[in-house]
N, C-alpha and C positions, 0 to 999 in steps of 0.2 A: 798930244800933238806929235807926229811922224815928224822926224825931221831930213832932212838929207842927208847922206852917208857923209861921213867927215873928210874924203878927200876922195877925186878919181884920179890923183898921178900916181903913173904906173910905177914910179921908185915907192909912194905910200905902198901902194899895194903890194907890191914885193917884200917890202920892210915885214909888213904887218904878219903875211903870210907864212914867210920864212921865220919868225918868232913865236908864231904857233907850231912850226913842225918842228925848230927847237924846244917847247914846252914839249911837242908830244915824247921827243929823245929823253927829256928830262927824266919824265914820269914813266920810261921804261927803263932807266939807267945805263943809256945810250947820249948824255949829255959830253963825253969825251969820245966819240965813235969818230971815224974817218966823215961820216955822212955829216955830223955833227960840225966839225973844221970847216968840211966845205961850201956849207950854208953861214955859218958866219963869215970866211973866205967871200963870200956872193954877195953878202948884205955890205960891203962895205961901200960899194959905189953910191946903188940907191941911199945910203943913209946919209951921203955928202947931198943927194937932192934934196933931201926933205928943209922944209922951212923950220927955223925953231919952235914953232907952237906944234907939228907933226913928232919933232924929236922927243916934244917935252909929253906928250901926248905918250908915245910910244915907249918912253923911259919910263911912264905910268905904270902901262898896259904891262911892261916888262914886271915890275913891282908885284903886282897882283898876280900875274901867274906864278910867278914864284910864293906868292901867299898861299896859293892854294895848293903845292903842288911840296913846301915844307912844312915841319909838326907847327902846329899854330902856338902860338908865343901864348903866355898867360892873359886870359879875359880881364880886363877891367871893367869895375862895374860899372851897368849903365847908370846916366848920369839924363838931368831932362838936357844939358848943353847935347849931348850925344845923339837924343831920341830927335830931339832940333836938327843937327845937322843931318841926321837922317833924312826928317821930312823935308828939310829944306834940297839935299840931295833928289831928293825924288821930284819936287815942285822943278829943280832946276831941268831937269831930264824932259818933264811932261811941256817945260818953255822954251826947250828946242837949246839948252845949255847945255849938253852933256860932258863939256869939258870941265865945268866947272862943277858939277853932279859926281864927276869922275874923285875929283880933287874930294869935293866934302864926305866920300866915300871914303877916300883914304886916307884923309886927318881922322876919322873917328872908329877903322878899322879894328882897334882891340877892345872900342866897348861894345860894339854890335856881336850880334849870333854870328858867328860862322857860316852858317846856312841859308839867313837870310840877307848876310852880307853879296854873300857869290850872286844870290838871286838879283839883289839888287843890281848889281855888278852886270848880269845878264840883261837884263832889263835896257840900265842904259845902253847896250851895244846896239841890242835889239831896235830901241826904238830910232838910234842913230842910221838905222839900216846895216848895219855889220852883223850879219846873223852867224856866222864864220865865228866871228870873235865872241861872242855872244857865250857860244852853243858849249864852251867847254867849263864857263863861270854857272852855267843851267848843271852841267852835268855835274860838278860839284857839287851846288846845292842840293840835288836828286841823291846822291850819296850821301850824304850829313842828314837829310831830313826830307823821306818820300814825298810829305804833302809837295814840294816844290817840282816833284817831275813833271805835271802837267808844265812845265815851260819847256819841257823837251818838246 
């Protein structure tokens, strides 16, 4: 089930926007650049608009691109609590919960695959409508493990 894009005010959109083109500075090591200051410089308005569930959302979203973007911390092994909240992540995604999809993603983030974390990751952006936000958790999984580029 599609669900609706998680916000159309334009401070979300800005926030969210301006945090992927800090990830992209990140991952060319341009995260202290002048261009770098003045994108966080910019986000400071729009972030005073967002409502708390936007911020908590977005201090998520922050979370994971930084997951994917440093060396990944040591695996723990899966566990069925894990493989659970996995599916139940996914069940929550496909019943138009992505917030909370987001969430059980990332309490069980060190016992999943890497590969098929990001994807999952993609997935819920995806079926939230943020194909933006989406397109750079695909691109990781595509790197870690080709079967996943078809979600390119």
């Amino acid at each position: 089930m599609a669900t609706r894009p998680f916000s159309g005010s334009p401070a979300y959109a800005e926030t969210i926007r301006g945090l992927l083109r800090l990830h992209t500075l990140t991952e060319n090591s341009q995260d202290e650049s002048p261009e770098a200051d003045a994108i966080r410089d910019r986000l400071e308005r729009p972030w005073r608009d967002l409502s708390d569930v936007e911020k908590e959302r977005i201090t998520g979203l922050s979370e994971d691109l930084y997951s994917i973007s440093d060396p990944f911390p040591e695996r723990l092994p899966i566990s069925p609590e894990a493989e659970q909240g996995r599916l139940d992540a996914i069940a929550a995604s496909q019943a138009g919960d992505p917030n909370s999809a987001l969430v059980l993603l990332r309490r069980w983030a060190k016992h999943l695959d890497p590969a098929s974390l990001s994807y999952e990751r993609g997935c819920v952006w995806a079926e939230a409508g943020d194909i933006e936000t989406a397109a750079p958790f695909f691109e990781h999984a595509a790197r870690l493990d080709p079967s996943h580029g078809g979600a390119l």
